[in-house]
C-alpha positions, 0 to 999 in steps of 0.5 A: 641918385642910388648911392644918395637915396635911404630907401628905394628909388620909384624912377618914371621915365618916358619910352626913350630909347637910352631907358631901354638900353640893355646896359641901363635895364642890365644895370637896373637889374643888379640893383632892383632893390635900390631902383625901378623903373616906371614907363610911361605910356609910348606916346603921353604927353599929357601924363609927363610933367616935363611936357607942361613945363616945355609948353610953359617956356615956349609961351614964355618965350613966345612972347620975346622978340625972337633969338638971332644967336645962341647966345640970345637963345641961351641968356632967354632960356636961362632967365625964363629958369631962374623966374620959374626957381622963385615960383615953386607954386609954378612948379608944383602946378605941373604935377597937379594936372589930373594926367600928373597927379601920380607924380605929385 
């Protein structure tokens, strides 16, 4: 993303450890003007946009009979995110929540 990127990268990112690895925070270090990083709060879910779309695709999985083998689990997984690429509104809505708009 850095070598791609014109201007700037505002990177928030949740508290998981490999975030907080003295090789990624050395590596962001040498590159502070072309990249920082943003944490979240410990323990937010509500304040990541990546927590509306795992409740999204476990409603919508929910509601399948359930997987028997990987490959099940795979096909259904790979169908709910090729459903969600033709709804952008979708998308957008999880960026839209008053704990998300910072993202939007």
């Amino acid at each position: 993303m850095v070598r791609s990127a014109r201007r700037k990268l505002f990177l928030i990112v949740d508290n998981l450890k490999v975030h907080k690895a003295g090789k990624v925070q050395a590596w962001v270090a040498a590159h502070r003007e072309r990249i920082e990083l943003f944490f979240l709060p410990a323990y937010a879910p509500d304040h990541n946009p990546d927590e509306f779309l795992h409740n999204d695709l476990k409603q919508s999985l929910g509601r399948r009979p359930a997987a028997t083998e990987g490959d099940g689990l795979k096909r259904s997984l790979r169908g709910y995110l090729r459903r969600l690429q033709r709804q952008p509104e979708r998308v957008r809505a999880f960026f839209h929540a008053p704990t998300t708009r910072y993202a939007a």
